[in-house]
C-alpha positions in Angstrom: -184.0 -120.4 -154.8 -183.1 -123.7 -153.4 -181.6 -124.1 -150.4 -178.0 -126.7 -150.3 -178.9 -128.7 -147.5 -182.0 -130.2 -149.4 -179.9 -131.2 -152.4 -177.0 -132.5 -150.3 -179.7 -134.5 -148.1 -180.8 -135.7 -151.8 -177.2 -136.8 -152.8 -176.2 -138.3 -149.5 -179.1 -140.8 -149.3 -177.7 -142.2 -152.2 -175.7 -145.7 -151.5 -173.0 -145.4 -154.8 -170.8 -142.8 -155.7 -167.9 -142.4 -157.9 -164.9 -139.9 -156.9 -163.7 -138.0 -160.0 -160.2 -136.7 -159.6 -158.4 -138.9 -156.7 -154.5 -138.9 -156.7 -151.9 -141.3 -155.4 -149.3 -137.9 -155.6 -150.9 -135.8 -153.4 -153.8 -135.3 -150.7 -156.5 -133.9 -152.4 -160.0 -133.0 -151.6 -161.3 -135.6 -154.0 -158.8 -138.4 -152.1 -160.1 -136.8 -148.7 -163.7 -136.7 -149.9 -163.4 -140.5 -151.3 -162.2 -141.7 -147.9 -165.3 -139.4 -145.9 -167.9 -141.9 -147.8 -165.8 -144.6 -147.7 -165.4 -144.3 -143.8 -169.8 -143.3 -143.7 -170.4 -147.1 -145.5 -170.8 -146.0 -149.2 -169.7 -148.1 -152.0 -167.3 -145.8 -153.3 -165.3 -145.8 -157.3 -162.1 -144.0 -157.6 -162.0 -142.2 -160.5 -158.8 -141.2 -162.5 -157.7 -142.6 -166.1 -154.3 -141.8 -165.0 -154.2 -144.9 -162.4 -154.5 -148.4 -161.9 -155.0 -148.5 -158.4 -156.2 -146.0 -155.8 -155.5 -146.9 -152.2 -156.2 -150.5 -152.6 -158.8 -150.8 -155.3 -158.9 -150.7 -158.5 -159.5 -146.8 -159.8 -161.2 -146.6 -162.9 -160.4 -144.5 -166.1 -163.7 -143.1 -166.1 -167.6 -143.9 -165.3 -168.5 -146.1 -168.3 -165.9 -148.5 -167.0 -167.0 -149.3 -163.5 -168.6 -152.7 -162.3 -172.5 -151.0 -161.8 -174.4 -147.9 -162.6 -173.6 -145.3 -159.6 -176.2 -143.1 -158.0 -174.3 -139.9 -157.7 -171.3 -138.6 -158.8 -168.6 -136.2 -157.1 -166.2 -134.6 -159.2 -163.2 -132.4 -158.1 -161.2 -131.8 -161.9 -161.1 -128.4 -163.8 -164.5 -127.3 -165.4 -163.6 -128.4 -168.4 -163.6 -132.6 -167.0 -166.9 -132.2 -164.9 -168.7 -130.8 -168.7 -166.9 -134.4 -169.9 -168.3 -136.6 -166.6 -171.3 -134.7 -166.9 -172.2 -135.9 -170.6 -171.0 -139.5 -169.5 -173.9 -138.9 -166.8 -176.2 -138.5 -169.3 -175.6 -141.2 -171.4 -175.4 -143.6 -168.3 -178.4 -142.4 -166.5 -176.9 -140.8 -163.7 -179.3 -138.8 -161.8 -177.1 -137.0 -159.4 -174.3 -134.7 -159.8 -172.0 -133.0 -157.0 -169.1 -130.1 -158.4 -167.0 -129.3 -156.1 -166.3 -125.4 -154.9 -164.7 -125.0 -152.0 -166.3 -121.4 -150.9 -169.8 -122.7 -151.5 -172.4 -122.0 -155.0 -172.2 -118.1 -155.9 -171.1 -117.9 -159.3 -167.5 -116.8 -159.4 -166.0 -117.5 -155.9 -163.0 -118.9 -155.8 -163.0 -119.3 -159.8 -159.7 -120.7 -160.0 -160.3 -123.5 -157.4 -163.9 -124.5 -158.5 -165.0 -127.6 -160.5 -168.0 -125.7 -161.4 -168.8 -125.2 -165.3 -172.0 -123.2 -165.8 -172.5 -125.7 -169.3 -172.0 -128.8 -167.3 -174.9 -127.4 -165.0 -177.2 -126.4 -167.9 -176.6 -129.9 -169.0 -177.4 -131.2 -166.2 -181.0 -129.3 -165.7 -181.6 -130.2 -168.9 -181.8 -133.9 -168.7 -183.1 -134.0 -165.2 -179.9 -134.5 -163.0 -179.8 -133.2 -159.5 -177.0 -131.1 -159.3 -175.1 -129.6 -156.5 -173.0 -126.7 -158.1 -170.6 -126.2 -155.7 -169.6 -126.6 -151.6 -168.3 -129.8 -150.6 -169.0 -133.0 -149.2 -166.8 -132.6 -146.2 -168.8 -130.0 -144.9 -171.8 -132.3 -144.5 -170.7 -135.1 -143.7 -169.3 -135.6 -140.5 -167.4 -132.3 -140.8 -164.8 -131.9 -138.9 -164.1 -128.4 -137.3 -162.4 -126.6 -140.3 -164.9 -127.8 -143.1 -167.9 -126.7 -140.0 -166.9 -123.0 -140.2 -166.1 -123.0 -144.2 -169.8 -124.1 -144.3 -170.7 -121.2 -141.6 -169.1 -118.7 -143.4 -170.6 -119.6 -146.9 -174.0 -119.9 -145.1 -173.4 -116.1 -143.7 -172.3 -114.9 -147.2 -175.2 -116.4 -148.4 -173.4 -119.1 -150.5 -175.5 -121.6 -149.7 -178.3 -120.7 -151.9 -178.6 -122.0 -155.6 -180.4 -120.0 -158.1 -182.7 -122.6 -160.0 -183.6 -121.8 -163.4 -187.2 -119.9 -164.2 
């Protein structure tokens, strides 16, 4: 088993990252997550083929189109996007992969509110990419007091432990 925190640390010290699933309509936890690195110094990409323009900058339809090669991606879209992101990933070169689930990375926790897809994480482990299969950003970095206890609570349901394959 691997332990979170050491793939987080892994994802954090990375200095680019594109946001999949930001919204102008409503505050979501990829717009709040965008604006967490954005207010830590990253150079952060909206993502969203839906919009022009996210907050200011340009948002981009997806991560082919941006003006560099991120480091890390954090996606926050149904299961079946991340499997589409993820397979951009890999024909990019993208080495590091965050899915977003809010009640940390046991299989089957909140499965309606996860961005988790168990092919997009073979994918992944197939061609090398670090990924973080659930849990959130927020709760890392710079949490603020709600996303500290989420974390405490996954961490005493043991929910911050990822199964790596054999």
């Amino acid at each position: 088993m691997t332990r979170l925190n050491n793939l987080v640390q892994q994802f954090l010290v990375q200095k680019s990252i594109a946001v999949v699933g930001v919204s102008e309509k409503k505050e979501t936890g990829a717009t709040f997550n965008y604006k967490k690195f954005k207010e830590a110094g990253y150079r952060v990409y909206p993502i969203n083929p839906h919009l022009q323009t996210f907050q200011g900058s340009v948002c981009y339809p997806d991560l082919k189109s941006l003006p560099e090669k991120v480091d890390a991606v954090f996606v926050l879209a149904n299961p079946g996007v991340t499997q589409k992101i993820v397979e951009e990933c890999v024909r990019l070169g993208i080495k590091y992969v965050w899915m977003h689930c809010m009640m940390g990375v046991k299989p089957g926790a909140m499965k309606d509110q996860t961005s988790v897809s168990a092919e997009a994480i073979k994918l992944c482990q197939e061609h090398g990419i670090h990924v973080i299969p659930g849990s959130c950003p927020a709760q890392f970095l710079n949490p603020d007091f709600g996303h500290r206890m989420i974390r405490g609570v996954c961490g005493l349901m043991g929910n911050l432990k990822i199964r790596t394959p054999a």
